[in-house]
mmCIF file as gemmi writes it, N, C-alpha and C atoms, coordinates in Angstrom:
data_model
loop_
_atom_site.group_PDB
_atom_site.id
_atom_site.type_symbol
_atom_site.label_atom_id
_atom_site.label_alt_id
_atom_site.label_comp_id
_atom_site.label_asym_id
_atom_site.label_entity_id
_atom_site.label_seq_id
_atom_site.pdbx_PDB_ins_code
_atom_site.Cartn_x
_atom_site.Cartn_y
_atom_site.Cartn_z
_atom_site.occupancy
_atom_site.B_iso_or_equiv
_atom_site.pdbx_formal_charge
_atom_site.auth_seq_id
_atom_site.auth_asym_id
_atom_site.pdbx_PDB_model_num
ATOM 1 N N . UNK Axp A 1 ? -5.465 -5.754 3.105 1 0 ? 1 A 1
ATOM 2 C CA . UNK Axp A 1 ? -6.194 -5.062 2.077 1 0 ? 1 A 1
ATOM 3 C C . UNK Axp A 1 ? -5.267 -4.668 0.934 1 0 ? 1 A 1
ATOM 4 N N . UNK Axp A 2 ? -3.879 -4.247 0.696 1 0 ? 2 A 1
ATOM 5 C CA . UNK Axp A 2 ? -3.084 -3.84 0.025 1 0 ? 2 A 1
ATOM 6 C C . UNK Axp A 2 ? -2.675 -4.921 -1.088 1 0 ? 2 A 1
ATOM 7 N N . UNK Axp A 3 ? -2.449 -6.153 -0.631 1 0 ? 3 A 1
ATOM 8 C CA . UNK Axp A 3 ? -1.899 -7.147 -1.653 1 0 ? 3 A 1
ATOM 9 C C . UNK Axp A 3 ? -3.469 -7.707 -2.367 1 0 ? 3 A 1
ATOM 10 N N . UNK Axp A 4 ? -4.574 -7.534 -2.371 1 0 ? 4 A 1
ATOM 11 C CA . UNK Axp A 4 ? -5.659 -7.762 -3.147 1 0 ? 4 A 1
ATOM 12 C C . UNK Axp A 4 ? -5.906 -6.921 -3.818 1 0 ? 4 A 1
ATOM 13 N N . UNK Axp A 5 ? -5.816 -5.507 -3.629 1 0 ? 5 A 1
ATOM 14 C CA . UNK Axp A 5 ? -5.723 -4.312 -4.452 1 0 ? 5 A 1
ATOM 15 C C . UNK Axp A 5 ? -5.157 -4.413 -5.366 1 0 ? 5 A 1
ATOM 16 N N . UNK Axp A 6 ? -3.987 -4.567 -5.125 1 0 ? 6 A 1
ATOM 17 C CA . UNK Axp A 6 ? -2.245 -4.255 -5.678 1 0 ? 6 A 1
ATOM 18 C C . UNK Axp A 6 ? -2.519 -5.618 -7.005 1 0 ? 6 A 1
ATOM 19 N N . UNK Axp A 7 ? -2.899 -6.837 -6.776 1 0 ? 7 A 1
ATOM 20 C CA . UNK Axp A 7 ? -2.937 -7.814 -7.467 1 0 ? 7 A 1
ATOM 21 C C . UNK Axp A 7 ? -4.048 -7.409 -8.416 1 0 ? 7 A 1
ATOM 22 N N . UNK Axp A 8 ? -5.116 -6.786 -8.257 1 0 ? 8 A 1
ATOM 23 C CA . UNK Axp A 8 ? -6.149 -6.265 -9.226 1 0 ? 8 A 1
ATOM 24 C C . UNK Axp A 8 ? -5.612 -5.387 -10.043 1 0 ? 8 A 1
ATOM 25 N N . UNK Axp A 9 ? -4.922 -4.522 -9.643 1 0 ? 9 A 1
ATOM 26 C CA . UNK Axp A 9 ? -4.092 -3.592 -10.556 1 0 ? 9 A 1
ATOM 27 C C . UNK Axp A 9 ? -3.504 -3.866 -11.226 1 0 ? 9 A 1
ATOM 28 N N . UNK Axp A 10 ? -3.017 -4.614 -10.379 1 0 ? 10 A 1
ATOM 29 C CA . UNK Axp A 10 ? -1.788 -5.264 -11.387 1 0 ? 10 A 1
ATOM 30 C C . UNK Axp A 10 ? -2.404 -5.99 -12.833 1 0 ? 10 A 1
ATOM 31 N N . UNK Axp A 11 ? -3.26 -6.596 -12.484 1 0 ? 11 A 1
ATOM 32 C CA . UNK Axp A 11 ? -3.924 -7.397 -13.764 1 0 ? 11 A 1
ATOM 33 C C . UNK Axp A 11 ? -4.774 -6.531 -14.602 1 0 ? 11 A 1
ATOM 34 N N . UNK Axp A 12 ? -5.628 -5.358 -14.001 1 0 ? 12 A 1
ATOM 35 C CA . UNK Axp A 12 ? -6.109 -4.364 -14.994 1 0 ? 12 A 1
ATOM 36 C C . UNK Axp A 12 ? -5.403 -3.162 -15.682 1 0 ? 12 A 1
ATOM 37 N N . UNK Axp A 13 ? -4.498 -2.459 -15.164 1 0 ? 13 A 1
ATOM 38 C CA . UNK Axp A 13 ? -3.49 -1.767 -15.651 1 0 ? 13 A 1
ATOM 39 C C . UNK Axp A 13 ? -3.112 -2.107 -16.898 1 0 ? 13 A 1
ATOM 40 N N . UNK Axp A 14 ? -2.621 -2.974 -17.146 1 0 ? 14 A 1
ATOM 41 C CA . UNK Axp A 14 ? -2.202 -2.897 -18.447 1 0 ? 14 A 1
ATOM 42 C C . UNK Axp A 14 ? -2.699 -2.81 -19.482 1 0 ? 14 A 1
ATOM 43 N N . UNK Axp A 15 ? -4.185 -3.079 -19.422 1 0 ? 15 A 1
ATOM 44 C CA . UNK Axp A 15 ? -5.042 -3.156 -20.485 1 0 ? 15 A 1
ATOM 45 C C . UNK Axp A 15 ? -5.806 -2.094 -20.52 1 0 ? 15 A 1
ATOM 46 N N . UNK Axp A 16 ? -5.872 -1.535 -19.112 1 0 ? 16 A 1
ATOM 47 C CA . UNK Axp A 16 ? -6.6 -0.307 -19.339 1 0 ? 16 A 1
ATOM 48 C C . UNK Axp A 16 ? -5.711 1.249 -19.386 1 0 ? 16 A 1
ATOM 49 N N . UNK Axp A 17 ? -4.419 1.183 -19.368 1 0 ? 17 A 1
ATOM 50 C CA . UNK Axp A 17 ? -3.421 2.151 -19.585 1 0 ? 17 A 1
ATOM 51 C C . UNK Axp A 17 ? -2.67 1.824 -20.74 1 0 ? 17 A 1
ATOM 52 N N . UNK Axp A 18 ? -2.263 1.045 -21.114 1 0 ? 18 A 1
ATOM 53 C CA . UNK Axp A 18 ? -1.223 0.507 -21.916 1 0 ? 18 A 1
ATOM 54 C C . UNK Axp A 18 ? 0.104 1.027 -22.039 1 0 ? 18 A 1
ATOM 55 N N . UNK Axp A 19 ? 0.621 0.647 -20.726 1 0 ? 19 A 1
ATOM 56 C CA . UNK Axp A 19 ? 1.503 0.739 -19.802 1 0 ? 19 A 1
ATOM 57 C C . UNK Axp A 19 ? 2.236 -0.345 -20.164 1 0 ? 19 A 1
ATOM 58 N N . UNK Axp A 20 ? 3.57 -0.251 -20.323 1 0 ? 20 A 1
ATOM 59 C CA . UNK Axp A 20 ? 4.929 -1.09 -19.696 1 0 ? 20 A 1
ATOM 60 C C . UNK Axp A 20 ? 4.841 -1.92 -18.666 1 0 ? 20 A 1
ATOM 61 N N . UNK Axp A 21 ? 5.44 -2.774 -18.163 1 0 ? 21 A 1
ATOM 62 C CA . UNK Axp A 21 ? 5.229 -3.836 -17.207 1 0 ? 21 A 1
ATOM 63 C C . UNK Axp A 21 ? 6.012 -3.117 -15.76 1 0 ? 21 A 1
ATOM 64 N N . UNK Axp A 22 ? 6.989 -2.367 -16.147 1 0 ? 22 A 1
ATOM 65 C CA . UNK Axp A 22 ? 7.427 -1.641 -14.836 1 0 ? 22 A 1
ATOM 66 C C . UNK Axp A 22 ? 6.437 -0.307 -14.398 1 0 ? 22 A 1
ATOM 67 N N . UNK Axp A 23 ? 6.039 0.795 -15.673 1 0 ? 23 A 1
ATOM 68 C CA . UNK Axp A 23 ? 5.541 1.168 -14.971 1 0 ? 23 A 1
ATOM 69 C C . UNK Axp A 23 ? 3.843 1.198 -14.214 1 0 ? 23 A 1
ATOM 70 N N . UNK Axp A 24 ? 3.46 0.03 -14.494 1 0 ? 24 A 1
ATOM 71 C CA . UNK Axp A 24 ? 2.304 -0.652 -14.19 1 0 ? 24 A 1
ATOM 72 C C . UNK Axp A 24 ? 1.954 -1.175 -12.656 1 0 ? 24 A 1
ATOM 73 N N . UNK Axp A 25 ? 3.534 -1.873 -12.597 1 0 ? 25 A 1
ATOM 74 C CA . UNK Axp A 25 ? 3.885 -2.461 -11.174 1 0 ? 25 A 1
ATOM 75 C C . UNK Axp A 25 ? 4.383 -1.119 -10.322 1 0 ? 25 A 1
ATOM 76 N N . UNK Axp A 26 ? 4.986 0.049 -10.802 1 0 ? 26 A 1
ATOM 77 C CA . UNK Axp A 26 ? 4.743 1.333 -9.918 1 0 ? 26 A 1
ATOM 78 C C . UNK Axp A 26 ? 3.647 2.103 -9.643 1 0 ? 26 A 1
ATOM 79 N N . UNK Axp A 27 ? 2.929 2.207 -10.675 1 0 ? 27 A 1
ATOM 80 C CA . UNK Axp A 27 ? 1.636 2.456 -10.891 1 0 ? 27 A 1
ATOM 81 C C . UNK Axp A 27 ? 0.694 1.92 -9.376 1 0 ? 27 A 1
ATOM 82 N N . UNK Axp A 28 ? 0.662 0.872 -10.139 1 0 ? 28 A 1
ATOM 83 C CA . UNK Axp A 28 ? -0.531 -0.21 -9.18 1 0 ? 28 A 1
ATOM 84 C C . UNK Axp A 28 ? 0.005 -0.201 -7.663 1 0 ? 28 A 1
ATOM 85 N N . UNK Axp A 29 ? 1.265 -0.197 -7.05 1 0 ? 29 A 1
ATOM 86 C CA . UNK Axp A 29 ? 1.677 -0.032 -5.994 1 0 ? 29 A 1
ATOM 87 C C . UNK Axp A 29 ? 1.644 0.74 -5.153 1 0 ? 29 A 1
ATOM 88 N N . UNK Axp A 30 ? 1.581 2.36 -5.754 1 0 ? 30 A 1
ATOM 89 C CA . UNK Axp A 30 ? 1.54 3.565 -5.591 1 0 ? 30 A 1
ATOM 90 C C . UNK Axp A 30 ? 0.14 3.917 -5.407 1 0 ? 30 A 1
ATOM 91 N N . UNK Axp A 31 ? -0.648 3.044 -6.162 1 0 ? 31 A 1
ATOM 92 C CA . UNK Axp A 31 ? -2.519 3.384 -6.129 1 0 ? 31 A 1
ATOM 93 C C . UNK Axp A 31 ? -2.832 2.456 -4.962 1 0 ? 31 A 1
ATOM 94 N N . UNK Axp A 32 ? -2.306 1.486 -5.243 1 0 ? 32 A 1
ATOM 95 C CA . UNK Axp A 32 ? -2.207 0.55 -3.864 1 0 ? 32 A 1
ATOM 96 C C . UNK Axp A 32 ? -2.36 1.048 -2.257 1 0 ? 32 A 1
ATOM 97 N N . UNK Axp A 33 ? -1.073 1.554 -2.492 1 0 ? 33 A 1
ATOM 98 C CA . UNK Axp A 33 ? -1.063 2.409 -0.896 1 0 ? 33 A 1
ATOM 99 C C . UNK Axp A 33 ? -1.724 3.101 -0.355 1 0 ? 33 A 1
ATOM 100 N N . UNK Axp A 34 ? -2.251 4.151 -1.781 1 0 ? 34 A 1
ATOM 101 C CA . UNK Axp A 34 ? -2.794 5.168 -1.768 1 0 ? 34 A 1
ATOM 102 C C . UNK Axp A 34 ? -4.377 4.639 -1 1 0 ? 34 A 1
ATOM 103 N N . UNK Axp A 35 ? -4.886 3.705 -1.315 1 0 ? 35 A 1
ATOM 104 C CA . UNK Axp A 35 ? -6.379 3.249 -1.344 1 0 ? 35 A 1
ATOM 105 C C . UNK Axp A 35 ? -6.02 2.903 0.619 1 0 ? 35 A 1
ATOM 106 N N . UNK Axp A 36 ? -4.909 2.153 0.668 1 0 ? 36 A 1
ATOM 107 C CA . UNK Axp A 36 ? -4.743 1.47 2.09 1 0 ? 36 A 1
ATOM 108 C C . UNK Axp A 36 ? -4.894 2.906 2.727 1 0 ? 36 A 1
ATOM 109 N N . UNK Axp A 37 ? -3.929 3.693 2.7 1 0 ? 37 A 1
ATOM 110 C CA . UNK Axp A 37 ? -4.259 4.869 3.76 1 0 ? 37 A 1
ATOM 111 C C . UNK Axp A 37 ? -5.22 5.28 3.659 1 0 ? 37 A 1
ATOM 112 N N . UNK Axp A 38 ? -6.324 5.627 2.447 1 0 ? 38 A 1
ATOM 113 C CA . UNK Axp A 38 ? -7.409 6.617 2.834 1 0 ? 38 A 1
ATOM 114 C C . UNK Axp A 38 ? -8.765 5.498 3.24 1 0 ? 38 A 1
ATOM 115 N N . UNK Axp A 39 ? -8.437 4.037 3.19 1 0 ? 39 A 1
ATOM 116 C CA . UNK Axp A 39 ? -9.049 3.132 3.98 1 0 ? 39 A 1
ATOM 117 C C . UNK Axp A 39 ? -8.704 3.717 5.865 1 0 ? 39 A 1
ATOM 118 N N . UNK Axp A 40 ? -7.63 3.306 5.661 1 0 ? 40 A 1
ATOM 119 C CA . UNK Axp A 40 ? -7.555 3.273 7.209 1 0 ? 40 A 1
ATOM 120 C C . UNK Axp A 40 ? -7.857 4.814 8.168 1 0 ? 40 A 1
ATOM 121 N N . UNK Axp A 41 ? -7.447 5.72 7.108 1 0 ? 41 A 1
ATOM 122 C CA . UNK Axp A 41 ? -7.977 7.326 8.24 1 0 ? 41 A 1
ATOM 123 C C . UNK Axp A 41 ? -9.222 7.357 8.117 1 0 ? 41 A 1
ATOM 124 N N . UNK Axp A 42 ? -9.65 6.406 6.923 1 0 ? 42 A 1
ATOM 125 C CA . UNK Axp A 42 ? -11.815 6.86 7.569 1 0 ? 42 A 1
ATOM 126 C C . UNK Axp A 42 ? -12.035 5.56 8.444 1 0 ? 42 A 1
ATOM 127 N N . UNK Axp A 43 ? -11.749 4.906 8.383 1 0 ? 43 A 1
ATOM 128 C CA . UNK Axp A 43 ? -11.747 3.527 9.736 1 0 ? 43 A 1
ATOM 129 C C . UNK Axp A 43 ? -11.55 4.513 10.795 1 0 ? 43 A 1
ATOM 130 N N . UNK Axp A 44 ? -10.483 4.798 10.991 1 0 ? 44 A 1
ATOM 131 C CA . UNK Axp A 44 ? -9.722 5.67 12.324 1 0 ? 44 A 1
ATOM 132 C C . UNK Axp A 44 ? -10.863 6.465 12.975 1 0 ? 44 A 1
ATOM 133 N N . UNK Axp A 45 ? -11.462 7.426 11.908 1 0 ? 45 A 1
ATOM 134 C CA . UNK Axp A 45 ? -11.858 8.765 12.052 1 0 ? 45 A 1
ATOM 135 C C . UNK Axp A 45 ? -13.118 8.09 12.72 1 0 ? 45 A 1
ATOM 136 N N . UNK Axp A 46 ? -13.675 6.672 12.304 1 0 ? 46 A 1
ATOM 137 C CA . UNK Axp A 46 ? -15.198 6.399 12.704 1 0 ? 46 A 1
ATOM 138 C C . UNK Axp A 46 ? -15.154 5.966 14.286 1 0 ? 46 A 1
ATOM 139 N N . UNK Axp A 47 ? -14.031 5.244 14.095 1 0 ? 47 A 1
ATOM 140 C CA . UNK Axp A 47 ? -13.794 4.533 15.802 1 0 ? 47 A 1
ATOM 141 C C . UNK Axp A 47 ? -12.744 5.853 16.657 1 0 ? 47 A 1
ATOM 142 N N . UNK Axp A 48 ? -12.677 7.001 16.243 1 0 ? 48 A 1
ATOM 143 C CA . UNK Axp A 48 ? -11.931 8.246 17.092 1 0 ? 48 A 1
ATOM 144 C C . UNK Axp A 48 ? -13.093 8.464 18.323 1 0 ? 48 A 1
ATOM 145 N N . UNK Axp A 49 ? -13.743 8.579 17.556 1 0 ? 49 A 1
ATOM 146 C CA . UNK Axp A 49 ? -14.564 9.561 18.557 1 0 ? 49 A 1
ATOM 147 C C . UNK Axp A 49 ? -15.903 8.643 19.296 1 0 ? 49 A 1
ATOM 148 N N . UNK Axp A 50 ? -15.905 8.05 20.173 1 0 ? 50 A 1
ATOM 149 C CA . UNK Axp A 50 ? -16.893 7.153 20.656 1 0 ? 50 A 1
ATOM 150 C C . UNK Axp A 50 ? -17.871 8.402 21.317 1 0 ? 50 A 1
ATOM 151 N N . UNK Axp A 51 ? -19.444 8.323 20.71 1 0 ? 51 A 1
ATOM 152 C CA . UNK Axp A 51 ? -20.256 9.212 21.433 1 0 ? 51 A 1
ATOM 153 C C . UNK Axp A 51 ? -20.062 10.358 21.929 1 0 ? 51 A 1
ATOM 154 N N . UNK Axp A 52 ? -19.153 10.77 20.794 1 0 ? 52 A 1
ATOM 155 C CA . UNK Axp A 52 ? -18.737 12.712 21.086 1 0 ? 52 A 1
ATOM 156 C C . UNK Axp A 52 ? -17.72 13.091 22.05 1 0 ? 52 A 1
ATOM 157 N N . UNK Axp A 53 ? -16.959 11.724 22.442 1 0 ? 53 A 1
ATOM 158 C CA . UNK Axp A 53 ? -16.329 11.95 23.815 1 0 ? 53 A 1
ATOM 159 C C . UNK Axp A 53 ? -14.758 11.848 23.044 1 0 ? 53 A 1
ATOM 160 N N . UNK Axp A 54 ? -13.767 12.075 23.982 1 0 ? 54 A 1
ATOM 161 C CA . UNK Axp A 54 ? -12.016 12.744 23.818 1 0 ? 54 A 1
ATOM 162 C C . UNK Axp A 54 ? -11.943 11.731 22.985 1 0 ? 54 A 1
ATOM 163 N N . UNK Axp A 55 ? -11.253 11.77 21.805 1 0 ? 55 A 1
ATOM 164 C CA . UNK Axp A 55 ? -10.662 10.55 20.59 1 0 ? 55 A 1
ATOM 165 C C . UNK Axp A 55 ? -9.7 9.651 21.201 1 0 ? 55 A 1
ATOM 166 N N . UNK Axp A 56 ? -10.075 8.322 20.94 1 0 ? 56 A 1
ATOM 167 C CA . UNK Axp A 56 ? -9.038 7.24 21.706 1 0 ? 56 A 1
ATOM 168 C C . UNK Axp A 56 ? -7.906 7.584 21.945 1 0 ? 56 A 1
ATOM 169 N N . UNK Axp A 57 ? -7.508 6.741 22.239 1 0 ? 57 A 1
ATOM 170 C CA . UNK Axp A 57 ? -5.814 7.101 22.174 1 0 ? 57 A 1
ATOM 171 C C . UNK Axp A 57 ? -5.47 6.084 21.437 1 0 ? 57 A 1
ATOM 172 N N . UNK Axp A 58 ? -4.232 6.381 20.256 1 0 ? 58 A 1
ATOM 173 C CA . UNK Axp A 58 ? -3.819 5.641 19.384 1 0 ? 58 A 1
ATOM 174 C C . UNK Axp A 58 ? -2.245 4.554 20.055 1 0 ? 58 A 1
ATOM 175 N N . UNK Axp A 59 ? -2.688 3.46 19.291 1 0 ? 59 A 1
ATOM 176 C CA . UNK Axp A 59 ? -1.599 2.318 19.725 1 0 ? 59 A 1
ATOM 177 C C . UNK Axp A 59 ? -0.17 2.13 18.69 1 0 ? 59 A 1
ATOM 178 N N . UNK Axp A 60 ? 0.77 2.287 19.47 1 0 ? 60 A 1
ATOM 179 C CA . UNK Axp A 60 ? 1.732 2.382 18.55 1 0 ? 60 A 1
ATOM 180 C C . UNK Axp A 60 ? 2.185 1.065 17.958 1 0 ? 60 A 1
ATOM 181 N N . UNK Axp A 61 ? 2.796 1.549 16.655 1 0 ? 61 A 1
ATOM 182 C CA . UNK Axp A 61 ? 2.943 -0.014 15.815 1 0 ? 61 A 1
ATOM 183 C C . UNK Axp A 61 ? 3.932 -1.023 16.436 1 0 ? 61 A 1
ATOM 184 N N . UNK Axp A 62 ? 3.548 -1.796 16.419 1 0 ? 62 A 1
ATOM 185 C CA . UNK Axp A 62 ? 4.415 -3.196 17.02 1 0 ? 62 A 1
ATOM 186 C C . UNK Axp A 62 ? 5.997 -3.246 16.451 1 0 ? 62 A 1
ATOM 187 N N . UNK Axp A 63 ? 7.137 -3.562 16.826 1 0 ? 63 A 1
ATOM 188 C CA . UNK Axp A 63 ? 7.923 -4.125 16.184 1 0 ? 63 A 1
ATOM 189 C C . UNK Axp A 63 ? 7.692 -4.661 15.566 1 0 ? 63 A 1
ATOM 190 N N . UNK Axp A 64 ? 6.894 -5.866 15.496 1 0 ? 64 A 1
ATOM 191 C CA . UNK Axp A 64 ? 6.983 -6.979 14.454 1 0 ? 64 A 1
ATOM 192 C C . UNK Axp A 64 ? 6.393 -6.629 12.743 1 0 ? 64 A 1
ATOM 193 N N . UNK Axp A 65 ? 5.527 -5.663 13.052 1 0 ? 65 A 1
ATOM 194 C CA . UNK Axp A 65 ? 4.623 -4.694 11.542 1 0 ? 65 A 1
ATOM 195 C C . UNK Axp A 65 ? 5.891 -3.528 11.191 1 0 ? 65 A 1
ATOM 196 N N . UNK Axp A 66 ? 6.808 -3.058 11.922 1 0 ? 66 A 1
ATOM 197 C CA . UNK Axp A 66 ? 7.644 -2.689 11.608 1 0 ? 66 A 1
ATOM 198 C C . UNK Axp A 66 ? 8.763 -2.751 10.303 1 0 ? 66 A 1
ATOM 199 N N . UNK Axp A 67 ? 9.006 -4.32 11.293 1 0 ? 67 A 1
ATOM 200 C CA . UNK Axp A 67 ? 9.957 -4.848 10.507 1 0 ? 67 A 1
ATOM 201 C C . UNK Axp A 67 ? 9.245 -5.716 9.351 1 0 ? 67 A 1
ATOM 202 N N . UNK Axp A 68 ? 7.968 -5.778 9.789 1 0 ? 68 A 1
ATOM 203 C CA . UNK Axp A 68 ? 7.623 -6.281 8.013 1 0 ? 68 A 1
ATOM 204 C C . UNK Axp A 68 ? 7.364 -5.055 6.643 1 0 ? 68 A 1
ATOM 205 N N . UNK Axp A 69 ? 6.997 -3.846 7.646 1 0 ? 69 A 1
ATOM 206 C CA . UNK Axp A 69 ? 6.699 -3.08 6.459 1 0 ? 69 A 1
ATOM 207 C C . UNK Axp A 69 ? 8.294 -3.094 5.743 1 0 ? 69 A 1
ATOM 208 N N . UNK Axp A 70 ? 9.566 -2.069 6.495 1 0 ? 70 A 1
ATOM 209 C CA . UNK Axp A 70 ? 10.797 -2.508 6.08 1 0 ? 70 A 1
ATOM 210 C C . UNK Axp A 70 ? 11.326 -3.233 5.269 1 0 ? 70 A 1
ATOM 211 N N . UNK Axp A 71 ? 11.08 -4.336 5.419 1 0 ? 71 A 1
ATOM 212 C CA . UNK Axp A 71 ? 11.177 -5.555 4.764 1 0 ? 71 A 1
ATOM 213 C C . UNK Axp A 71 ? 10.684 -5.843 3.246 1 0 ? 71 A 1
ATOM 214 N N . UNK Axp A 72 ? 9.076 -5.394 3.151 1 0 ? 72 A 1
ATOM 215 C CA . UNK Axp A 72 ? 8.49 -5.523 2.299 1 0 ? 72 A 1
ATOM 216 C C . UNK Axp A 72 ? 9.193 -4.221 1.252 1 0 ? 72 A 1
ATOM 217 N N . UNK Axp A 73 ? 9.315 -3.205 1.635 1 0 ? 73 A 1
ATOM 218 C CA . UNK Axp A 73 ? 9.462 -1.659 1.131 1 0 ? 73 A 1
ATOM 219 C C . UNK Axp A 73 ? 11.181 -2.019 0.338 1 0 ? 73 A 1
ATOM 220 N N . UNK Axp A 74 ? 12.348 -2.742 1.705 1 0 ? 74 A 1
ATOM 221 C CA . UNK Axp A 74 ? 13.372 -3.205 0.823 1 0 ? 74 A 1
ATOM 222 C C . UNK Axp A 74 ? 13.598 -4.377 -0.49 1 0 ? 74 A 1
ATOM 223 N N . UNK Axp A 75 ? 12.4 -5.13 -0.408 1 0 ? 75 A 1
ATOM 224 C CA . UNK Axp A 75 ? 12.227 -6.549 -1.473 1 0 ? 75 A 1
ATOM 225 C C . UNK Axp A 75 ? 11.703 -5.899 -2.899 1 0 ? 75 A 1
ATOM 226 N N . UNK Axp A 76 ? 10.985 -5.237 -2.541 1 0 ? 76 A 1
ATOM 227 C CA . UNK Axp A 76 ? 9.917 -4.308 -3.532 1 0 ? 76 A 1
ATOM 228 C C . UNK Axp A 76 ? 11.333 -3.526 -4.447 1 0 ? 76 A 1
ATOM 229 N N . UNK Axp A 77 ? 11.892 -2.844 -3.57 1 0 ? 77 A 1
ATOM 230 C CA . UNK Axp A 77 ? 12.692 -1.775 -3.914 1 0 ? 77 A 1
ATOM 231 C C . UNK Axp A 77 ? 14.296 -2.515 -5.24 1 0 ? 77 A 1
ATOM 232 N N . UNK Axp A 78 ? 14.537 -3.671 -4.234 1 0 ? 78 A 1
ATOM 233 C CA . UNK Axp A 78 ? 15.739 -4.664 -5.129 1 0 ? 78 A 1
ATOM 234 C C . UNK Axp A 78 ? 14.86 -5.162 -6.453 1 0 ? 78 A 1
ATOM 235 N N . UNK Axp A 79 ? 13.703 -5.459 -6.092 1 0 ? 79 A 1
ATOM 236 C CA . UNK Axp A 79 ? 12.895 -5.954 -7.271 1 0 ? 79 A 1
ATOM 237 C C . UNK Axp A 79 ? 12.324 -5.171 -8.679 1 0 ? 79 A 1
ATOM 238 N N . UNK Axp A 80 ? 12.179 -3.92 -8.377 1 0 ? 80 A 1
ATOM 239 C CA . UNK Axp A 80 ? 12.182 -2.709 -8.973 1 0 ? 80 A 1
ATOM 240 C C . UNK Axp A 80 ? 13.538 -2.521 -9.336 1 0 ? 80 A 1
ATOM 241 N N . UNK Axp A 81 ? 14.875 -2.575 -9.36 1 0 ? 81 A 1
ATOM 242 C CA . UNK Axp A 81 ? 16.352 -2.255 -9.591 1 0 ? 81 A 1
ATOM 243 C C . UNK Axp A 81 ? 16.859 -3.42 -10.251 1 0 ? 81 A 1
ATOM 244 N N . UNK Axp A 82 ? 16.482 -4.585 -10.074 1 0 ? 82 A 1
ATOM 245 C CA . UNK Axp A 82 ? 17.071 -5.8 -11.307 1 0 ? 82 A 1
ATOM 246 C C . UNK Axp A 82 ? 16.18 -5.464 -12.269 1 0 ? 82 A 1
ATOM 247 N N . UNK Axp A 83 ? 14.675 -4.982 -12.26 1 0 ? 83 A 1
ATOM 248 C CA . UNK Axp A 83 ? 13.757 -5.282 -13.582 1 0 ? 83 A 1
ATOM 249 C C . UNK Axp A 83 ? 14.16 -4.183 -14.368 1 0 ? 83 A 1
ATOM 250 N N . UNK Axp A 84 ? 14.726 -2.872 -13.727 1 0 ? 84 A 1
ATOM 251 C CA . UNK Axp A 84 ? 15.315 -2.253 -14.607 1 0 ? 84 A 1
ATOM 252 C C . UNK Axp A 84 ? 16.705 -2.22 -15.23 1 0 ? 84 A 1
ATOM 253 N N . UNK Axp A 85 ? 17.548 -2.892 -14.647 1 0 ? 85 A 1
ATOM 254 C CA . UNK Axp A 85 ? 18.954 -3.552 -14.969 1 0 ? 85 A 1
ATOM 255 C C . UNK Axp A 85 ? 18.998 -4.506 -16.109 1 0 ? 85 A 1
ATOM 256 N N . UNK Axp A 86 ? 17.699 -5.16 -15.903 1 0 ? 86 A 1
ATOM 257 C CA . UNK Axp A 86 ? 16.965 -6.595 -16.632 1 0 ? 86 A 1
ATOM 258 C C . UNK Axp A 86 ? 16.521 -6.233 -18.154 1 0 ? 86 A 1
ATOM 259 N N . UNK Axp A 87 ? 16.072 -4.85 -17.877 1 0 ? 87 A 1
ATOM 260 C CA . UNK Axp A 87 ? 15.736 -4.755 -19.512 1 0 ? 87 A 1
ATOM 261 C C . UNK Axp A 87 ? 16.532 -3.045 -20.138 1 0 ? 87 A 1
């Protein structure tokens, strides 16, 4: 859900803020996330409670979503630090 967001933003932002190209891509990233989490705690909140009974029990994140969030958060981060080096 985050990289379809993030790509809409990305393409409306600028025209509808008239915003800089960096802070557009912080912008949109930051609204980005923002939309993913308050997606996923009302998902959560609907499948918590099955028929009034004790709230699931939650599954912890995999290594492998781990190391991609990581991953993604360090690429993002170098990519954000040349574009400002860059101009």
């Amino acid at each position: 859900m985050f990289l379809p967001v993030w790509i809409v933003l990305l393409g409306v932002l600028p025209y509808a803020t008239g915003l800089g190209p960096l802070a557009c891509l912080s912008l949109a990233t930051i609204l980005a996330a923002a939309a993913v989490v308050v997606f996923e705690r009302r998902r959560a909140r609907r499948e918590a409670r099955p028929a009034g009974g004790p709230p699931a029990a939650r599954r912890p994140m995999s290594p492998l979503t781990a190391a991609a969030l990581t991953l993604g958060v360090v690429v993002l981060l170098i990519y954000v630090v040349f574009v400002i080096r860059a101009s």
